[in-house]
N, C-alpha and C positions, 0 to 999 in steps of 0.2 A: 460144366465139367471143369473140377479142379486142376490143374498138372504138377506135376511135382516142382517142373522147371522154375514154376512161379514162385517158391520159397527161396529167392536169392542168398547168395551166400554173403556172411557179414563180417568177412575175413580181416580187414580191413579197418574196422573199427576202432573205436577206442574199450579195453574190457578192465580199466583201472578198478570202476566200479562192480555189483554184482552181474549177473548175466542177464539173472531177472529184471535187474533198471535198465541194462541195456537193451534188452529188446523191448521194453514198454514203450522205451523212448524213441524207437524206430517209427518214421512215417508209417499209419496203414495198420496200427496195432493200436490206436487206442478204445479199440472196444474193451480189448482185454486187460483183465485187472490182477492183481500183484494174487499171486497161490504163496502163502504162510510155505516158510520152507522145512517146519515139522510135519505137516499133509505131505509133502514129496519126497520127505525121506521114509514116512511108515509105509512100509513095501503093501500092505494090505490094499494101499490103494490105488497101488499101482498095478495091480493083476491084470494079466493077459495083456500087458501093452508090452512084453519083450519080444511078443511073438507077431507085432506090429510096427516093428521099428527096429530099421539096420544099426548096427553102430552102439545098440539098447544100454549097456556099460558106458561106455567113452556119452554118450549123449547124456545120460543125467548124472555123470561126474560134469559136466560142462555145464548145467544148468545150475547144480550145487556149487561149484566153483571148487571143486576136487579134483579137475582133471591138468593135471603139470603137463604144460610144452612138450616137453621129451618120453611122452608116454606112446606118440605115435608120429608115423611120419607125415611131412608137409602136405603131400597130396590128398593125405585123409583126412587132412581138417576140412575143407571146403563138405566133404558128405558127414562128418560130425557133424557141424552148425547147423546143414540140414534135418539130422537127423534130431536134433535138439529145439529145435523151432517146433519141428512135427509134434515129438512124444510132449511138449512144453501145452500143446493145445488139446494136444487128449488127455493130459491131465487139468487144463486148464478147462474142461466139457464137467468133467466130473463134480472138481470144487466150487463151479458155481452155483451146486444145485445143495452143495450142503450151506450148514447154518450162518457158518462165518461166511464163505464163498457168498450168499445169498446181501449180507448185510455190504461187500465190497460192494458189488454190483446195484444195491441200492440206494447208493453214495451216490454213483455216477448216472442211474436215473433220476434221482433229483437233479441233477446240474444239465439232464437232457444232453450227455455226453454223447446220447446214440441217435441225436437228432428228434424231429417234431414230424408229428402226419405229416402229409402233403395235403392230406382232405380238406374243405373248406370245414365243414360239416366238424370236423374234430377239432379244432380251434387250439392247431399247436398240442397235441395231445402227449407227452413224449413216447417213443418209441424204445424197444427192449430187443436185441439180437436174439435169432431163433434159426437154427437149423430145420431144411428139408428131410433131412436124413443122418443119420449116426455112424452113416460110413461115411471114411475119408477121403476126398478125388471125386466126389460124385457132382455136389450142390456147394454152389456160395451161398456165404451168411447172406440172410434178411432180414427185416425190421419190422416187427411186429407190432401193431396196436390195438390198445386193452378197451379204445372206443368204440372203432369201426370194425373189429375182431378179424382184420385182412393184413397182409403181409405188403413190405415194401422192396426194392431195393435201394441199396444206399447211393447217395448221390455220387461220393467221390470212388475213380474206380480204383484207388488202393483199400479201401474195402469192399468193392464190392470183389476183388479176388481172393478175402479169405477166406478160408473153407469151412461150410456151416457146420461141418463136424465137431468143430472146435467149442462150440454154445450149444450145441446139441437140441433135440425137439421138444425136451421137457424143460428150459428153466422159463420161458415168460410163465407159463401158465403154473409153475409153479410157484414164481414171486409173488402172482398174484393169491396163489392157496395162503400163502406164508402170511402175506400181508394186503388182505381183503381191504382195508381203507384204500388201497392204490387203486380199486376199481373205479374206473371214472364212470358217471354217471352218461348212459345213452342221450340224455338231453342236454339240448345246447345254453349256454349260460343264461340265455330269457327265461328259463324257465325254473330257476332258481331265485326268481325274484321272492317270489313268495313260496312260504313252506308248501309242499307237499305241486307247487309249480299253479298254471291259472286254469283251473276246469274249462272255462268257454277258450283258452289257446289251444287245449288239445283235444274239443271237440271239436275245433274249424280244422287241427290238421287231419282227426281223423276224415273226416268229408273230405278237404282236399284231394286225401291221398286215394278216397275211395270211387271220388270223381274220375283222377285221373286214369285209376286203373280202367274204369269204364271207357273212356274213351280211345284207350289202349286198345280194348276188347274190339270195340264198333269200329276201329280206323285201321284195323289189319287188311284186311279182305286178299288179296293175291300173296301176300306175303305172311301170311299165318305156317302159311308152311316152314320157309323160313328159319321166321321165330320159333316154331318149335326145336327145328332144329339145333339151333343157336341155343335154347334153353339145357338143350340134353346133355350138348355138349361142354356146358362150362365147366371150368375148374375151380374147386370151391378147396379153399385150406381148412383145415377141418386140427383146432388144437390138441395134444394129444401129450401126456404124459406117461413115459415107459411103454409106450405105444399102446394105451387104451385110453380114448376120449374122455374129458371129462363129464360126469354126468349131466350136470344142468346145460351146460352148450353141449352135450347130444342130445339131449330132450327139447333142445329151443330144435335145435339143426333138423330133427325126425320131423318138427311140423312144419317147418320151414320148407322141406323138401317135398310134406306131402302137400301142401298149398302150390307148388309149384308142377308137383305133377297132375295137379287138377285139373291147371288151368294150362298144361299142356295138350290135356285130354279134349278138354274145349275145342282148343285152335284144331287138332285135328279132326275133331267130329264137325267142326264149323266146316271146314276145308273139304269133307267129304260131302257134305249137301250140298 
């Protein structure tokens, strides 16, 4: 849950420079990348966020750097710079998902500005900020990755208290529609040895892996229950742009899950003899 309290006031600063370097250069902000300041003046794109945001006038004169000192009194600065922090990250949701917005942000995945998996399995993969949800105060930002297809939080906690409304739940999977070479490859860098990877490495992992599920199966017995349970229960992040799935990961995901309820159907009919 995000609070509002958390968007400290920056009263106190230095604003010689524009607002926008100023707050870039704030600890805990650098996911976020510079919005072109002809995108935040064409009002087009700014629709429906005055009726989101107190202060809507005074806040993006203050982000533009139009708003003179004696336009209002001292006490209402501190809920300006609130209110300019806020509307600065719903418009800053928006432009990352356009063309230009797309190429900032793909500056700073190359430099893995948003950090590397944690996975072993993904070998430093970099990560892309991704919102739970589109409303603001709900979800903090997380970090999504394009190998292991699961979400992270971020290490340090001045980000992990931004609010993931700000990056919204459409741009990873969108940078990756934009620019399909950034899909990294499910296989780990051995298998890149040779084109097309080594037929006899991924017929031993498939046995492997087909081994283990066996023994999976035979090494439950009292706890099959359990694990079904555990199984029904997960939570699985599920990609989604403008909030419909994208097709090929819903069509992996559809078999994914009916594999899963198979072999939930097992443990319970095991469990019932």
């Amino acid at each position: 849950m995000i609070r509002r309290e958390e968007f400290t006031s920056g009263s106190d600063s230095d604003y010689s420079n524009s607002w926008i370097s100023w707050f870039l250069s704030n600890k805990g902000n650098e996911y976020f990348c510079q919005v072109e300041e002809d995108y935040i003046l064409d009002r087009f794109n700014l629709t429906g966020l005055n009726v989101e945001v107190q202060h809507y006038t005074h806040a993006l004169d203050l982000i533009t750097d139009n708003l003179a000192d004696d336009e209002f009194e001292e006490e209402h600065r501190g809920g300006i710079e609130l209110s300019a922090r806020f509307l600065y990250g719903l418009i800053h949701a928006r432009w990352i998902i356009t063309s230009r917005g797309l190429v900032k942000m793909l500056e700073k995945f190359k430099k893995a500005d948003f950090g590397r998996c944690p996975r072993v399995l993904c070998h430093g993969q970099p990560l892309l900020p991704v919102g739970l949800t589109d409303t603001p105060y709900e979800k903090s930002v997380k970090l999504y990755c394009g190998r292991c297809e699961d979400i992270y939080s971020p290490k340090s906690t001045r980000h992990g208290s931004v609010d993931g409304a700000f990056f919204g739940t459409s741009f990873p999977h969108m940078m990756y529609l934009v620019y399909p070479s950034l899909l990294p490859s499910k296989a780990g860098p051995s298998d890149h040895a040779t084109p097309g990877g080594d037929p006899k490495r991924r017929k031993d992992k498939i046995e492997d892996t087909q081994a283990v599920g066996q023994l999976g199966s035979a090494g439950l017995g009292e706890e099959q229950g359990s694990t079904a349970t555990a199984a029904l229960s997960a939570e699985r992040y599920r990609p989604k742009i403008y909030g419909f799935q994208i097709h090929e990961i819903a069509k992996l995901q559809r078999w994914q899950e009916a594999m899963r309820d198979r072999q939930i159907a097992r443990l319970v009919a095991e469990q019932v003899d």
